[in-house]
PDB file of N, CA, C and O in Angstrom, chain B, residues numbered from 101:
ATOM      1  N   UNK B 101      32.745  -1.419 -11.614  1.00  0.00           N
ATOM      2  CA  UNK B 101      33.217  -2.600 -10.960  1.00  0.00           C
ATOM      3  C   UNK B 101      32.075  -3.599 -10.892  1.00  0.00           C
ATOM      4  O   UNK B 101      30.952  -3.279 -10.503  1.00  0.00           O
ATOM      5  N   UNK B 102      32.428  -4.905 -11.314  1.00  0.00           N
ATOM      6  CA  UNK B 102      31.372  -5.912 -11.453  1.00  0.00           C
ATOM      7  C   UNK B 102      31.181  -6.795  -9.926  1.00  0.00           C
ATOM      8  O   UNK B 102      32.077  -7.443  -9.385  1.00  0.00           O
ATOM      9  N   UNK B 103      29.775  -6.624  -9.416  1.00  0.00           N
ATOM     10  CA  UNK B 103      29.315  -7.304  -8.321  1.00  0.00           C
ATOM     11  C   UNK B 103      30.134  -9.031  -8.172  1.00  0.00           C
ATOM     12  O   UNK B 103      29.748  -9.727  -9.112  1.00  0.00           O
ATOM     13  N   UNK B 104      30.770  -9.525  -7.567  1.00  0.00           N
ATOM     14  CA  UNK B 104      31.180 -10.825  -7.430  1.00  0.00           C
ATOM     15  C   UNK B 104      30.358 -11.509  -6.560  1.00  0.00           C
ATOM     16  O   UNK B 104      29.857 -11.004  -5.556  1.00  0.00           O
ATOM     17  N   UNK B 105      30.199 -12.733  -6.950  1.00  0.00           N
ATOM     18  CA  UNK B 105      29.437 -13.586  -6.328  1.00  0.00           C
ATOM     19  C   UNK B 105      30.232 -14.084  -5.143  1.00  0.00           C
ATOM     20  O   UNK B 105      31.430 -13.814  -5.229  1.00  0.00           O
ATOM     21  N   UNK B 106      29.828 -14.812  -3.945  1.00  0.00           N
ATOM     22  CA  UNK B 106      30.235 -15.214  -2.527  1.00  0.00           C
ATOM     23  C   UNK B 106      31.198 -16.316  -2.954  1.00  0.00           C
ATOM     24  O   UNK B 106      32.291 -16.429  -2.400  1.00  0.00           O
ATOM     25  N   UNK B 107      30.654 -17.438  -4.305  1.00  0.00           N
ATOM     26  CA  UNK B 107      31.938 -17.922  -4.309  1.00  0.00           C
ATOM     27  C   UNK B 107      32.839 -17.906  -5.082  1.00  0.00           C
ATOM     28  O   UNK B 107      33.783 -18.694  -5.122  1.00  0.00           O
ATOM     29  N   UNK B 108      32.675 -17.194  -5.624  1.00  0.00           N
ATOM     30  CA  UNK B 108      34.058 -16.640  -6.464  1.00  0.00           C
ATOM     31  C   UNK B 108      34.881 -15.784  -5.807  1.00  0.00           C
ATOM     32  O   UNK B 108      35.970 -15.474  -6.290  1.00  0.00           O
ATOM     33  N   UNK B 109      34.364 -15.214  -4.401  1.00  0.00           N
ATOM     34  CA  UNK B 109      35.209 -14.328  -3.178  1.00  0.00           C
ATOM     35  C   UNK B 109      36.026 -15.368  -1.896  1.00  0.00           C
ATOM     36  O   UNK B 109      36.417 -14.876  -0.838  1.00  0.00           O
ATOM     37  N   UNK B 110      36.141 -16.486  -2.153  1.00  0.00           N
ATOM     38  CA  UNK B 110      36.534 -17.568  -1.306  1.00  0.00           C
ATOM     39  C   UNK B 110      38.120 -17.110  -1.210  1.00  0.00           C
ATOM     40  O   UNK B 110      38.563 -17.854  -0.335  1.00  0.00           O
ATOM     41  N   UNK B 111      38.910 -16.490  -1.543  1.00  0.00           N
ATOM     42  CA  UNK B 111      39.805 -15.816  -1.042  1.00  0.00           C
ATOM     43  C   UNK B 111      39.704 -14.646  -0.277  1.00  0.00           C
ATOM     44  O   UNK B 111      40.800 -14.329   0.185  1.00  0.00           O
ATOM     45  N   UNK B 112      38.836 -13.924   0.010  1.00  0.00           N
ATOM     46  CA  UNK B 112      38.449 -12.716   0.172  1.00  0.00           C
ATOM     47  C   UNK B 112      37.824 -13.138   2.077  1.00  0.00           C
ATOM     48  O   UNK B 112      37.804 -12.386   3.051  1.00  0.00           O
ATOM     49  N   UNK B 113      37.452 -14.423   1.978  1.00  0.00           N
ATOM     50  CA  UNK B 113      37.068 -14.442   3.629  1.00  0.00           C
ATOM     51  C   UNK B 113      37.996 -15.284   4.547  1.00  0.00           C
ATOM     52  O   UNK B 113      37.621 -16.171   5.313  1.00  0.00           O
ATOM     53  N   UNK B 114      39.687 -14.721   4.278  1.00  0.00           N
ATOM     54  CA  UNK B 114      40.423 -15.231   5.049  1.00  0.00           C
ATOM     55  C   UNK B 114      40.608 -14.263   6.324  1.00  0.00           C
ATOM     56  O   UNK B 114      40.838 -13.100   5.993  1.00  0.00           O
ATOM     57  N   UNK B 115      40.572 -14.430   7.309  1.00  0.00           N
ATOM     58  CA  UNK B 115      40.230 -13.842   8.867  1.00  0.00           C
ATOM     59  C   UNK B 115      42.207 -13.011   9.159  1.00  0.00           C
ATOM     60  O   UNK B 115      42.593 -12.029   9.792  1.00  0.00           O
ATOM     61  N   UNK B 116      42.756 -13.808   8.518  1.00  0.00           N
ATOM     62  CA  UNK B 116      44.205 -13.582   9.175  1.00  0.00           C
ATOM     63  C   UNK B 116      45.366 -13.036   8.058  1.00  0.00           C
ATOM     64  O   UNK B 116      45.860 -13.602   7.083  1.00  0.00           O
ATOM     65  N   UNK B 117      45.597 -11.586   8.678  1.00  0.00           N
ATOM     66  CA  UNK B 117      46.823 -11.279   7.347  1.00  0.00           C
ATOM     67  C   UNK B 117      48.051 -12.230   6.860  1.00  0.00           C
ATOM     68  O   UNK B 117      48.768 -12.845   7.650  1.00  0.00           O
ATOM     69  N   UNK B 118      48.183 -12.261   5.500  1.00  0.00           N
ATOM     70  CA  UNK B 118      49.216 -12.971   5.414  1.00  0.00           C
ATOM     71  C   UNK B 118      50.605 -12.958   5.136  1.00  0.00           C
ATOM     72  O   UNK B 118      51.598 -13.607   4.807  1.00  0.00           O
ATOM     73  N   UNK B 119      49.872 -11.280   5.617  1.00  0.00           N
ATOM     74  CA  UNK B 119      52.074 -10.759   5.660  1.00  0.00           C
ATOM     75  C   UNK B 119      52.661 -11.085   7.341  1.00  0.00           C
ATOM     76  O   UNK B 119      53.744 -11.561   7.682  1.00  0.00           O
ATOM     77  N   UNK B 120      51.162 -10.495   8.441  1.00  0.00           N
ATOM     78  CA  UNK B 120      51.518 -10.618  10.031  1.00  0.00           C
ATOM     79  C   UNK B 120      51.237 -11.532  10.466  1.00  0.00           C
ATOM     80  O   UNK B 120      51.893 -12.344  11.119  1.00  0.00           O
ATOM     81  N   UNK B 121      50.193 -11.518  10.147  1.00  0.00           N
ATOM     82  CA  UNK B 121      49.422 -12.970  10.500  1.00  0.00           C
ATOM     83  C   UNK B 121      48.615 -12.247  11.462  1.00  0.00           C
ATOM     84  O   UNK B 121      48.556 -12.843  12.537  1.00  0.00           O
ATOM     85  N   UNK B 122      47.820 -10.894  11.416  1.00  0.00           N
ATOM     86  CA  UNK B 122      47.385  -9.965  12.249  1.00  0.00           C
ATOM     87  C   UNK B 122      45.822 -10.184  11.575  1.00  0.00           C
ATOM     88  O   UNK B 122      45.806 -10.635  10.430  1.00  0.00           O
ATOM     89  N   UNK B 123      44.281  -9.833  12.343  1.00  0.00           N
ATOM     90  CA  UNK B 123      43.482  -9.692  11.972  1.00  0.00           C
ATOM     91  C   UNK B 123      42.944  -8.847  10.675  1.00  0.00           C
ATOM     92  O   UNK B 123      43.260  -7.665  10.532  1.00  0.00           O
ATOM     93  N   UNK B 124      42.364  -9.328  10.025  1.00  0.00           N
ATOM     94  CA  UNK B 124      41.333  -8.814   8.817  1.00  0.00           C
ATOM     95  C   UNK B 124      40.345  -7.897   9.139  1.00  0.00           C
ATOM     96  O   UNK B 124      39.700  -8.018  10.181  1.00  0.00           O
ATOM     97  N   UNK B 125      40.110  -6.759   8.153  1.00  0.00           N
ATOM     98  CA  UNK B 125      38.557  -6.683   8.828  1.00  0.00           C
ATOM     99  C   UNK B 125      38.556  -5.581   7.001  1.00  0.00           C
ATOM    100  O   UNK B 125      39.441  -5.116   6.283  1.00  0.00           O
ATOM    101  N   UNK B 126      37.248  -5.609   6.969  1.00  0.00           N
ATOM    102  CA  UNK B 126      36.595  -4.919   5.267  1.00  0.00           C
ATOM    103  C   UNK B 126      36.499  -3.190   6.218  1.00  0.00           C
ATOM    104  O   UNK B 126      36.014  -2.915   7.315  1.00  0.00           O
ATOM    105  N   UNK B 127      37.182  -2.357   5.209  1.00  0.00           N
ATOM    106  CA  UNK B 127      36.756  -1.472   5.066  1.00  0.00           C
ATOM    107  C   UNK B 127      36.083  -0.259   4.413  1.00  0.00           C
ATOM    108  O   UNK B 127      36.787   0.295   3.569  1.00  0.00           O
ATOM    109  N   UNK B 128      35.119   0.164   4.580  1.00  0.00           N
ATOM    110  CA  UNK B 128      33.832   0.543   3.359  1.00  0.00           C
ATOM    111  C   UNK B 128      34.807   1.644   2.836  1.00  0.00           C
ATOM    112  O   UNK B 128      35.438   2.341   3.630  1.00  0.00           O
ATOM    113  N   UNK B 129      34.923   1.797   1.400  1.00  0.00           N
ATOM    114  CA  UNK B 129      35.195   2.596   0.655  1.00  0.00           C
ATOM    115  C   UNK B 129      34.330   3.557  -0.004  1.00  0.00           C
ATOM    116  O   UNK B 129      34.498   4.753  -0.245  1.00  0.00           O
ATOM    117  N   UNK B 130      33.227   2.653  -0.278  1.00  0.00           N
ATOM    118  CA  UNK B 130      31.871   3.490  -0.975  1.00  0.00           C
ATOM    119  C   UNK B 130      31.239   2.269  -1.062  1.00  0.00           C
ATOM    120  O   UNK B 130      31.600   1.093  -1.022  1.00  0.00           O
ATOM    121  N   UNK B 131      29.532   3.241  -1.276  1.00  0.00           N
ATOM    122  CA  UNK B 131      28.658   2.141  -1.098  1.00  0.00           C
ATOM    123  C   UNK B 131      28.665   1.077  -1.629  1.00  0.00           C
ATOM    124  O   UNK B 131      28.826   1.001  -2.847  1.00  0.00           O
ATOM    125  N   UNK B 132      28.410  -0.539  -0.486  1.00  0.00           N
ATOM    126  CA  UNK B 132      28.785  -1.446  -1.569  1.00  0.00           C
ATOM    127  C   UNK B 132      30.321  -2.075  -1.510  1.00  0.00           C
ATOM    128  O   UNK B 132      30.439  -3.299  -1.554  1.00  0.00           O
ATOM    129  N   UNK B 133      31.393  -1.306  -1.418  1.00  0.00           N
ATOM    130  CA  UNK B 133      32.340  -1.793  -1.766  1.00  0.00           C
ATOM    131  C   UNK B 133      33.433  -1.596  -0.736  1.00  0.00           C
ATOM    132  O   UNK B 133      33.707  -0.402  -0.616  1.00  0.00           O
ATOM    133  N   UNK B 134      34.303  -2.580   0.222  1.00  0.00           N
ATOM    134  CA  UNK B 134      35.237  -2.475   1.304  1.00  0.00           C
ATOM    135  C   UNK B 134      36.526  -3.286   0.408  1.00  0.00           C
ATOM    136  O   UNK B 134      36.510  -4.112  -0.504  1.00  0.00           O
ATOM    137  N   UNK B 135      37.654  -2.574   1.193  1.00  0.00           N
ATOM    138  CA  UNK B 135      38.819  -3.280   0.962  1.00  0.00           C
ATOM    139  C   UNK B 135      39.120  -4.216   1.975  1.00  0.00           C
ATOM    140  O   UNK B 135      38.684  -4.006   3.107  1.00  0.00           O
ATOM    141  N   UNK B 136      39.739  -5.130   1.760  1.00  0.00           N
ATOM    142  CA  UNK B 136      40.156  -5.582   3.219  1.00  0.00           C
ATOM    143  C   UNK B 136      41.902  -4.971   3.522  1.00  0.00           C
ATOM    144  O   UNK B 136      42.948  -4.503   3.072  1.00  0.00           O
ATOM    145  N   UNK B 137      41.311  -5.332   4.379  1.00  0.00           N
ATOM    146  CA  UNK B 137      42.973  -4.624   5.201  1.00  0.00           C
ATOM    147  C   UNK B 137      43.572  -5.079   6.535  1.00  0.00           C
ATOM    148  O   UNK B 137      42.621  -5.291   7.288  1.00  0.00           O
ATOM    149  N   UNK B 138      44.585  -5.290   7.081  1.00  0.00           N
ATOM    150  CA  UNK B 138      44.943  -5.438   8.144  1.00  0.00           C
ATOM    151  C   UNK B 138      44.977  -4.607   9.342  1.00  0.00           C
ATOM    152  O   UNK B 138      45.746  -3.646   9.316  1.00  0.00           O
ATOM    153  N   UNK B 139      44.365  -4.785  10.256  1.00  0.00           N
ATOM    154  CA  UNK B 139      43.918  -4.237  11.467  1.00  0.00           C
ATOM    155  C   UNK B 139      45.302  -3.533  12.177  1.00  0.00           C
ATOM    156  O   UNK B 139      45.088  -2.693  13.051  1.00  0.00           O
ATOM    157  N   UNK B 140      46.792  -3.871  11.805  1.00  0.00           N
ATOM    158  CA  UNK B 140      47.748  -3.745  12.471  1.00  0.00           C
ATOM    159  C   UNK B 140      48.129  -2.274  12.073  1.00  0.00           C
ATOM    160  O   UNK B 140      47.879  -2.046  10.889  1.00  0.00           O
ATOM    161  N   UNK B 141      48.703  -1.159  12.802  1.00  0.00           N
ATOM    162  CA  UNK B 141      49.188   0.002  12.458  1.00  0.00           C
ATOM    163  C   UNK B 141      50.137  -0.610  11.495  1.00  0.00           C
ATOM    164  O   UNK B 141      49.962  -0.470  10.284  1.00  0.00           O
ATOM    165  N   UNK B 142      51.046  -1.224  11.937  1.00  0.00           N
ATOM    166  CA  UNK B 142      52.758  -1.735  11.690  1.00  0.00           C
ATOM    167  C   UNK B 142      52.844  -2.416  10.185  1.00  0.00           C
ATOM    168  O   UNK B 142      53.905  -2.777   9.676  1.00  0.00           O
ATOM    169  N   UNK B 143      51.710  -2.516   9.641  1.00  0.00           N
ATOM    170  CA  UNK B 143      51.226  -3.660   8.557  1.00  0.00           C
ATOM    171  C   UNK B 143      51.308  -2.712   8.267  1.00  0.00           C
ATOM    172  O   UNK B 143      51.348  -1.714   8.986  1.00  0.00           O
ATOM    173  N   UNK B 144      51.402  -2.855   5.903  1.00  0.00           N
ATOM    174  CA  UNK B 144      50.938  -2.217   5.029  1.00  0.00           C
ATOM    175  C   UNK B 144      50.041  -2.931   4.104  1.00  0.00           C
ATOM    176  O   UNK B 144      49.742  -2.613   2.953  1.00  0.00           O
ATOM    177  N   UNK B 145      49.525  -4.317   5.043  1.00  0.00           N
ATOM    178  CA  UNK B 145      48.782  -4.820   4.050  1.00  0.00           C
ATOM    179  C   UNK B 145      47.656  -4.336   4.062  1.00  0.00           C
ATOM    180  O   UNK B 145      47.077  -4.028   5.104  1.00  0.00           O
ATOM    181  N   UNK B 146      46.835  -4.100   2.087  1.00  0.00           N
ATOM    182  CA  UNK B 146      47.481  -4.539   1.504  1.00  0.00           C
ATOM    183  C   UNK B 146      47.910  -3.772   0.702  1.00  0.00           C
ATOM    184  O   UNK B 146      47.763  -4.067  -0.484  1.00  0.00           O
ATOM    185  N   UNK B 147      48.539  -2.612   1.032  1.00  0.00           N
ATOM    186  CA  UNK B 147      48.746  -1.459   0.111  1.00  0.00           C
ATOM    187  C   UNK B 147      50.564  -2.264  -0.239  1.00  0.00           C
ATOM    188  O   UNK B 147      51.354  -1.946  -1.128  1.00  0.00           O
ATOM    189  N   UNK B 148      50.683  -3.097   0.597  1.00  0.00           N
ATOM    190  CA  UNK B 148      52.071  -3.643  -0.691  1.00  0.00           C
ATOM    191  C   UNK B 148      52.443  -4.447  -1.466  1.00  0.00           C
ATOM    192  O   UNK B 148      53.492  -4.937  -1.884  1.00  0.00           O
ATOM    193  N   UNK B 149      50.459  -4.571  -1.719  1.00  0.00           N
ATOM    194  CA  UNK B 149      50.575  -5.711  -3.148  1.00  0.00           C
ATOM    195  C   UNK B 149      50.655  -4.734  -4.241  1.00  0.00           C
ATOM    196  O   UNK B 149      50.609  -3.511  -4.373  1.00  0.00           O
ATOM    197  N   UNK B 150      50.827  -6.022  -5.139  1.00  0.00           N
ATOM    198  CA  UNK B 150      51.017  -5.408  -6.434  1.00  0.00           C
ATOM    199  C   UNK B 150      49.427  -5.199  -7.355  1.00  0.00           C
ATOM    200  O   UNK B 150      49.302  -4.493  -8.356  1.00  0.00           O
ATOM    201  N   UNK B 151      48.419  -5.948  -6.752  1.00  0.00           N
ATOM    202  CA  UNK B 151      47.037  -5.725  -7.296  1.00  0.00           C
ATOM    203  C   UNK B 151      46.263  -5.258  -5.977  1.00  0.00           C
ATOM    204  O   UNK B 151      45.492  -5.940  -5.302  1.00  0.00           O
ATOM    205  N   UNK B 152      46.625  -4.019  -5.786  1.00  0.00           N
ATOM    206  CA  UNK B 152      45.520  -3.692  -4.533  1.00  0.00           C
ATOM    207  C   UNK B 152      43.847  -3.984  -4.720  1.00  0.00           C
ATOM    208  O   UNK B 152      43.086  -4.207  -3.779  1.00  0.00           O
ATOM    209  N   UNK B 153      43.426  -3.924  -6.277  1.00  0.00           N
ATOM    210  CA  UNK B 153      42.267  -3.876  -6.555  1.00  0.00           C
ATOM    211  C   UNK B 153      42.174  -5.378  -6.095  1.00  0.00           C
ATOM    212  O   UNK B 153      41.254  -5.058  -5.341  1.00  0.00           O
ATOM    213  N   UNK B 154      42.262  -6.332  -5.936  1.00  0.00           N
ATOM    214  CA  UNK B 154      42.422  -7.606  -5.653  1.00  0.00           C
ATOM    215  C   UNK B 154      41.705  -7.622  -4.085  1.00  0.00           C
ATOM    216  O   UNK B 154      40.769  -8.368  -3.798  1.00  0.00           O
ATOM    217  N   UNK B 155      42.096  -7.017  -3.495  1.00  0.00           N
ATOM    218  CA  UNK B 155      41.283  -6.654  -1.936  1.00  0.00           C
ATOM    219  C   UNK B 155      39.921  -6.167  -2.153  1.00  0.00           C
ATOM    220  O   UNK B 155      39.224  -6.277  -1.144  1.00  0.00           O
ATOM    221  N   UNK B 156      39.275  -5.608  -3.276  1.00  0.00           N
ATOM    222  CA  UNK B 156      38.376  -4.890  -2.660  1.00  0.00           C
ATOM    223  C   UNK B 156      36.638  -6.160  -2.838  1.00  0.00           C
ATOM    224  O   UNK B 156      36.865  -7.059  -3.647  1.00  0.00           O
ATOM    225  N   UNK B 157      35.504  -6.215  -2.349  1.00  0.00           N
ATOM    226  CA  UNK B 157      34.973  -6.727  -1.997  1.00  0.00           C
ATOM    227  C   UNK B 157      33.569  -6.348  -1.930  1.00  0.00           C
ATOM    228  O   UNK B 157      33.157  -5.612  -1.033  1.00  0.00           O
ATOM    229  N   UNK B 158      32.978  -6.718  -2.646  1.00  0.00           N
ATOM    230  CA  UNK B 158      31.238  -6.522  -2.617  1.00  0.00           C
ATOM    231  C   UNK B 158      30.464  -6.543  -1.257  1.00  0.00           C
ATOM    232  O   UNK B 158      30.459  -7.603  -0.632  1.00  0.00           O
ATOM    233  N   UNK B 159      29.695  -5.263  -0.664  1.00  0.00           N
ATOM    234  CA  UNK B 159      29.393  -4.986   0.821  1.00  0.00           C
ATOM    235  C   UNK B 159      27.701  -5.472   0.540  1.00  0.00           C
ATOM    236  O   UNK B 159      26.974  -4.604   0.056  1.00  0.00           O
ATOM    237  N   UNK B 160      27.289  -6.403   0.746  1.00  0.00           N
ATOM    238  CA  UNK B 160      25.793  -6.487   0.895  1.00  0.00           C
ATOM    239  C   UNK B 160      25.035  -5.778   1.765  1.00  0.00           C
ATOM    240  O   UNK B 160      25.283  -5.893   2.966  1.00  0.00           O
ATOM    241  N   UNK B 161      23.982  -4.923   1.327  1.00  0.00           N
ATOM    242  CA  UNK B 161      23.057  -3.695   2.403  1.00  0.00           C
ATOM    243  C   UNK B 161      22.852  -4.228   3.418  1.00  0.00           C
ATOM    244  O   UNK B 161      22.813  -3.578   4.462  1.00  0.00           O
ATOM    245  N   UNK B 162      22.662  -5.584   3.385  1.00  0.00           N
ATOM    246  CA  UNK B 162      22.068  -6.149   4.680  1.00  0.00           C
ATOM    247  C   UNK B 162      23.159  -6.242   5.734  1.00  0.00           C
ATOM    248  O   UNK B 162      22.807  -5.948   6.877  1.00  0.00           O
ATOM    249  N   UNK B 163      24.727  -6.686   5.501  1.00  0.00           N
ATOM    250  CA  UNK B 163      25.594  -6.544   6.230  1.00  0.00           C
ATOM    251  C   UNK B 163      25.941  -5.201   6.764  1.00  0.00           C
ATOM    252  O   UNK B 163      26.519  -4.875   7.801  1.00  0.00           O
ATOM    253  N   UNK B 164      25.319  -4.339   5.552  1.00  0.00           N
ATOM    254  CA  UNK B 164      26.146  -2.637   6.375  1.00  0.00           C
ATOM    255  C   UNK B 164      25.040  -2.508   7.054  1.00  0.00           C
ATOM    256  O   UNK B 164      25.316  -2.360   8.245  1.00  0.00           O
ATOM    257  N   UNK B 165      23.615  -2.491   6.803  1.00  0.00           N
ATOM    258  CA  UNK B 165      22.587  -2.602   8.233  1.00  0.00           C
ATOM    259  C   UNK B 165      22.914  -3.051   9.283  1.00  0.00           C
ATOM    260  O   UNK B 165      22.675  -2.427  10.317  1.00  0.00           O
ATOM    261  N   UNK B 166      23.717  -4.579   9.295  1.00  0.00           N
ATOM    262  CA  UNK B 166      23.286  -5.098  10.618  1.00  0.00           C
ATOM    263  C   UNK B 166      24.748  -4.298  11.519  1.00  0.00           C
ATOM    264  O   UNK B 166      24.676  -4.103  12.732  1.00  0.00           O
ATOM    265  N   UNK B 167      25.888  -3.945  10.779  1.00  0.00           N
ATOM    266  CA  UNK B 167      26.808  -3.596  11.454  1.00  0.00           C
ATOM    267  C   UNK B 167      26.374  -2.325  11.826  1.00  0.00           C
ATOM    268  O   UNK B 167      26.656  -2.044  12.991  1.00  0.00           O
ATOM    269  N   UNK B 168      25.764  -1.456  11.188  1.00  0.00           N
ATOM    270  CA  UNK B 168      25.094  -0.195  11.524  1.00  0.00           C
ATOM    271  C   UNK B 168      24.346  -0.322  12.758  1.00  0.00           C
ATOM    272  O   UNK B 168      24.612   0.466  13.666  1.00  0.00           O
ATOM    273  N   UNK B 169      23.544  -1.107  12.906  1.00  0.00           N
ATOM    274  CA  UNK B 169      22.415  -1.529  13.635  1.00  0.00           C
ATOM    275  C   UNK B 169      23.249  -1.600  14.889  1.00  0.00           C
ATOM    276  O   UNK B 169      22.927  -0.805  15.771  1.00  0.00           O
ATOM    277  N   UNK B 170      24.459  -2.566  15.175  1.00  0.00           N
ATOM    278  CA  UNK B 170      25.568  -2.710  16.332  1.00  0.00           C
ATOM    279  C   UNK B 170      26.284  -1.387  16.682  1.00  0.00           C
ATOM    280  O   UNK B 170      26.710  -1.259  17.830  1.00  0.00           O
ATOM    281  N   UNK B 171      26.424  -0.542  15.918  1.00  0.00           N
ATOM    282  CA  UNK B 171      27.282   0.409  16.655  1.00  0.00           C
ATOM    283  C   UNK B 171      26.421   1.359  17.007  1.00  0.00           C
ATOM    284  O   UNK B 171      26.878   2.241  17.733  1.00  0.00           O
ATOM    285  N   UNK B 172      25.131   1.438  16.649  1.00  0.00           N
ATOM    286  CA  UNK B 172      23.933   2.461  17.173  1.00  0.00           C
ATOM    287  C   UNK B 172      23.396   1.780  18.761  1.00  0.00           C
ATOM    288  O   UNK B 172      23.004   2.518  19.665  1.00  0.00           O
ATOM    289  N   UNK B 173      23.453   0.538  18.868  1.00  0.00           N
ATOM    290  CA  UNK B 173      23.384  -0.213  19.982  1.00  0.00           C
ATOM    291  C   UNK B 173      23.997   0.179  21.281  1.00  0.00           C
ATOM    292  O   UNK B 173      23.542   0.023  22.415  1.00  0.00           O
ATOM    293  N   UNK B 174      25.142   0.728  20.889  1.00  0.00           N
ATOM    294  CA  UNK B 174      26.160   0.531  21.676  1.00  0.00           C
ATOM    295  C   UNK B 174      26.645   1.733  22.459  1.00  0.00           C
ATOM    296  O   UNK B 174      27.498   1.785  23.345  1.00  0.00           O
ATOM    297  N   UNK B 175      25.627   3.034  21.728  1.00  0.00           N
ATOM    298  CA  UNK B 175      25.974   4.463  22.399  1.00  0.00           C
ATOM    299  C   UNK B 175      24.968   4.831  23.128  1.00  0.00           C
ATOM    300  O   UNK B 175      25.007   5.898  23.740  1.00  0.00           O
TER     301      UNK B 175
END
């Protein structure tokens, strides 16, 4: 899978599903790489597209640090 650049991902940083209209959030699949998905149980986005690969999303180390960094914070 080829690294995408930030703006060629300008679809990729929309905050709000657009089946519920329910929150976004990336989830790490493997290093490097999150799908996005909808936060809602009730949602299947986006497992009911037709290009799921279309969700998935280049994870920069520095972002999985700093989110790492927050949930070690927090226990």
């Amino acid at each position: 899978m080829k690294k995408t650049s930030p703006a060629k991902n300008v679809v990729k940083n929309i905050t709000n599903c657009p089946d519920c209209g329910g929150p976004l959030q990336k989830c790490l699949i493997q290093q490097n790489y999150a799908i996005v998905i909808c936060t809602k149980e009730d949602c299947p986005y986006p497992f009911n597209q037709r290009e799921v690969m279309d969700n998935l999303v280049y994870v920069y180390d520095s972002d999985i640090i700093s989110v790492a960094k927050q949930r070690l914070s927090q226990d």
